[in-house]
N, C-alpha and C positions, 0 to 999 in steps of 0.2 A: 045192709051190705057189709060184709065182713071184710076189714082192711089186712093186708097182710104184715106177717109177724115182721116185727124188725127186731135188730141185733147192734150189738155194742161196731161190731165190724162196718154195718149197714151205717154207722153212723160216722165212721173214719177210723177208729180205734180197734185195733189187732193184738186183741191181748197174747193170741198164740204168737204173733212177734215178739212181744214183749218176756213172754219166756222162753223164748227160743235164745233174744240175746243175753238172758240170766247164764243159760248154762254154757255160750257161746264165752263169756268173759270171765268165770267160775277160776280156770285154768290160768288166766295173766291175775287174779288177785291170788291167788294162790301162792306166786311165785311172791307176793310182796310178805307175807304172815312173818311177825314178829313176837318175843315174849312178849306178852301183854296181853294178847288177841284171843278171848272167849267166846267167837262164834265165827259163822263166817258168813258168806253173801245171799243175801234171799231171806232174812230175818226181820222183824218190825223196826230191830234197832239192832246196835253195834255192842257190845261190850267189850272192854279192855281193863285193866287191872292197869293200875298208875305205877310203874317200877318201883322195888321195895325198896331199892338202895338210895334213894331221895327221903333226907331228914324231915324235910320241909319244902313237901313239893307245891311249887306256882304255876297251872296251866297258863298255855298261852295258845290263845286262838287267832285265826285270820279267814280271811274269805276274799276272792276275788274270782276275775273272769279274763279274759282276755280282749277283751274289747273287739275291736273292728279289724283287727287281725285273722279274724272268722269270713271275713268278706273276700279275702282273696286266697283263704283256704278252699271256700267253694269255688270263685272262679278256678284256681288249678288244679283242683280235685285231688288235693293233698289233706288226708284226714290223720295221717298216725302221727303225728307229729306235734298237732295241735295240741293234746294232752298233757305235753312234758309242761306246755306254758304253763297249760291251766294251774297245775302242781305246784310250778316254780314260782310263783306268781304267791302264791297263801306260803307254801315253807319256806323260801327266803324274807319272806315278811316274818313270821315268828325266831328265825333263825338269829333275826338282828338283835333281841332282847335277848339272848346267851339263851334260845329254847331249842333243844332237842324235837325232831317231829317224830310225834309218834305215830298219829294215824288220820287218814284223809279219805272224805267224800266228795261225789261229785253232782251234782246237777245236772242231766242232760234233757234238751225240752227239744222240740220238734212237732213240726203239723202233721206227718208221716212218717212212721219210722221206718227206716231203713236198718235191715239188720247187717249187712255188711259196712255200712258207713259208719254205724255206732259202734261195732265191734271194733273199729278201726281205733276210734277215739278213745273210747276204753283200754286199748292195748296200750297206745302211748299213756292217758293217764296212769298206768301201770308200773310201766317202763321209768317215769318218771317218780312215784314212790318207791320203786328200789334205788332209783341216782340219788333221792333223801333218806331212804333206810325206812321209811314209815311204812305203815300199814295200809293196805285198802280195804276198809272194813263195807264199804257199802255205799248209799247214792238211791237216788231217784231216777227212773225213767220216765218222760209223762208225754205222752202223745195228745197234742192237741187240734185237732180238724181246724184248720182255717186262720193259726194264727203266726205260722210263718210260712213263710213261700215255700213252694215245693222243691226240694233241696237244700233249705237251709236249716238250721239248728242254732240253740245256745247254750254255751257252757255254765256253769258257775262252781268253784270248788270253796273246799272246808277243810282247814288243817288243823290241827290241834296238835300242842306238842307241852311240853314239861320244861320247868328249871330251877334249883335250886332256889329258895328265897334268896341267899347268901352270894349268892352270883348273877343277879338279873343284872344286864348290861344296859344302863340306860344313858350314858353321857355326862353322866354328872362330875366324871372326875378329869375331865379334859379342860387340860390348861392347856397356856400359852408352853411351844416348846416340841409339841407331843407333833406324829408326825401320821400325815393321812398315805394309805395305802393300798393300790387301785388292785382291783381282778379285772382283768376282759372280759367282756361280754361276747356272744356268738353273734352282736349282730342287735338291730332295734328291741330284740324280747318280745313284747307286748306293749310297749307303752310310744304313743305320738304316732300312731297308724289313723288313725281320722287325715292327720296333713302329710304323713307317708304316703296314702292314697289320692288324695289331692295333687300333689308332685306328681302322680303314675296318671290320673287323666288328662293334668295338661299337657308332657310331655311325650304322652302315648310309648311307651318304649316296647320292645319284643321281650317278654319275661323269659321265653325257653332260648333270648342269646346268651354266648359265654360271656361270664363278666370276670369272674376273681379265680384265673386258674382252671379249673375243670367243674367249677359251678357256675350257674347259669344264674341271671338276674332274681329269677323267680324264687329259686332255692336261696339266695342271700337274704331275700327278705322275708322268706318263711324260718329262717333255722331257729330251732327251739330255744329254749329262755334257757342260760345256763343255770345248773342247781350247786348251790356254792356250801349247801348242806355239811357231806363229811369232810371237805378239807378243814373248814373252819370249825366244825367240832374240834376236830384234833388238834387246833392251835389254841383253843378255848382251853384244855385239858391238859396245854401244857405254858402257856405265857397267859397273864393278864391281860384281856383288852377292854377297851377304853369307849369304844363304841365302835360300831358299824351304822351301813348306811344305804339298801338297797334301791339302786338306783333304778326308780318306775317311772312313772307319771312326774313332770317336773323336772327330768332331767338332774343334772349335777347341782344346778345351783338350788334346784326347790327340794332334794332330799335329804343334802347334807347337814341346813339348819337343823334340822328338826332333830340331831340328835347334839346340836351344841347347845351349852351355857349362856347365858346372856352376856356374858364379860367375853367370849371368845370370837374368832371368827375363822373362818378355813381360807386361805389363799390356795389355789391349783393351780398347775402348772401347764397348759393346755400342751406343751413340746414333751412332756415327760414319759408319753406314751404314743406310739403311733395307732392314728385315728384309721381307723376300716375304710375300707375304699367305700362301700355303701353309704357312711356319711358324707363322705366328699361328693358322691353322688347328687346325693339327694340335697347337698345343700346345692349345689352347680346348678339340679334343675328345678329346684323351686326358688332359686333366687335368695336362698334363706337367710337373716342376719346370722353373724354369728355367737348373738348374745341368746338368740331364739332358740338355736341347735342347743345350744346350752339348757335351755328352758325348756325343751321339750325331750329330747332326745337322752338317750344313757351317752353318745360318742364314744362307745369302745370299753367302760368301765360299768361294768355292771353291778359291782360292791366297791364299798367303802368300807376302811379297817381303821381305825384309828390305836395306835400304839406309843407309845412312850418310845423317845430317841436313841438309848439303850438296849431297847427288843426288838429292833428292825430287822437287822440281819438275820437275828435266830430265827425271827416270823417268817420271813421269806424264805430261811432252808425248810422251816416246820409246811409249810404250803406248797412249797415246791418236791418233799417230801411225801404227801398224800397229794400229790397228783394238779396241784394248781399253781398257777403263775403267779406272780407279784411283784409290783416296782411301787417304787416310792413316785408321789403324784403330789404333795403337797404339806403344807406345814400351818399345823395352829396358831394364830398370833394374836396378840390382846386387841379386843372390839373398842373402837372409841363411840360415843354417841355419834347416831346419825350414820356409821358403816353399816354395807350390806354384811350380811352372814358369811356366805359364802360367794367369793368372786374366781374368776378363772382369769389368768392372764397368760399371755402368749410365751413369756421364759422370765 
């Protein structure tokens, strides 16, 4: 008995999808091409030329995903968007070692591909290498029968970016004295959506009411991860900084250590900035400590700048100059044994 022929399709996998959405995203990587960039999308690998104006060039890489911020992407059927996290997520992590990004990939996996849902995601991961100036050089697609629910997908990104030996920003020269320096955030980014979504079942809320003005709940807690890329190049290129301090995972109080001294400690000022009505949300309906919002959440500040007491001001016209806000949030002071790192207190 002769069985009938089967096919890669016959088995879940649509590779004519799979190139339909190469030349569907061709045109948003397009728009990102930088000096550097030797080939362009649909090749085995990426080539780039490292800028010749670096004496003593240091890569710097990062990778992340956006976690469980993808689960209420499919529940609202909001895809273009999810991209900028992805981005913001790996280039503001190189960004905090004084790196330039130069060029990023993506990861995208799936049980079925859908070519207008991934074209979606691609557009924003797009949108979000030009808000960092980098490149999109390329990425995986991989269609896998059976191993996420139908409708759902996973991200994961790749930045790579350069920095002078001579200028790698790691913390080291922060004393007592020096003064910490918040950006806002648009909102949670990516990080502490596992108990984001927690808060959203117990309290069952309406996502598509108004909440902040003419957005609706749903859009507050979707809006993309800010890319704090070129403003802070341009303060890099023009004042000494001291360190930075992307606030992800851990919140204010678990990101800020990690770029102090052991002799140092960061005091915050939790009144120095007003907190997003979404945190006051979320802490109202989940009951939240507020040493925990601290622990888990960004609360409105999504970078940390650390400057010397004499470049405050220029820092904040130099920032407010390329397009980014900044207030002063807190001050360095000498660590005794046995203090935390980093504390927030109310004024």
């Amino acid at each position: 008995m002769t069985q009938e022929s089967l096919s890669y399709r016959d088995a879940g996998v649509d590779i004519d999808a799979g190139d339909q959405l190469v030349e569907r995203i061709k045109p948003f990587a397009r728009k990102t091409i930088r000096p550097g960039v030797l080939g362009g999308i649909g090749g085995f690998g990426a080539l780039f030329q490292v800028p010749r104006n670096y004496r003593e060039p240091v890569l710097v890489s990062g990778t992340d995903g956006v976690g469980t911020k993808l689960k209420l992407a499919f529940e609202l059927q909001r895809h273009d968007t999810i991209g900028i996290d992805l981005v913001a997520m790996s280039v503001n992590d190189i960004l905090v070692q004084g790196a330039e990004p130069l060029f990023f990939l993506d990861y995208f996996a799936c049980g079925k591909l859908d070519v207008d849902t991934a074209a979606d995601v691609v557009k924003g991961i797009a949108r979000g290498c030009e808000l960092a100036g980098c490149a999109l050089v390329g990425g995986e697609t991989a269609e896998m029968p059976g191993m996420y629910p139908a409708g759902e997908y996973d991200l994961a990104g790749f930045a790579v970016g350069v920095v002078e030996k001579s200028a790698i920003i790691d913390g080291s020269t922060i004393v007592p004295g020096d003064v910490l320096l918040g950006l806002p955030s648009s909102g949670a980014h990516a990080n502490g959506y596992s108990l984001l979504r927690k808060i959203i079942a117990r309290s069952q809320p309406d996502l598509a009411q108004a909440f902040d003005g003419e957005t609706t709940l749903g859009e507050a807690i979707l809006a993309p991860t800010r890319i704090y890329v070129k403003p802070l190049l341009a303060l890099m290129q023009s004042l000494p900084v001291k360190g930075m301090a992307h606030i992800t995972g851990g919140g204010l109080t678990g990101n800020v250590p990690r770029i102090l001294p052991r002799a140092v400690r960061a005091e915050i000022v939790q009144a120095a900035w007003p907190r997003p009505k979404l945190f006051d949300w979320l802490q109202r309906q989940g009951s939240v400590a507020e040493s925990e919002m601290h622990r888990v959440f960004n609360c409105g500040i999504g970078m940390v700048v650390v400057v010397t007491r004499e470049d405050v001001q220029q820092a904040i016209q130099i920032l407010r100059k390329a397009g980014e806000s900044a207030v002063v949030i807190g001050v360095i002071k000498a660590r005794a044994e046995g203090e935390a790192a980093t504390t927030v207190v109310p004024a």
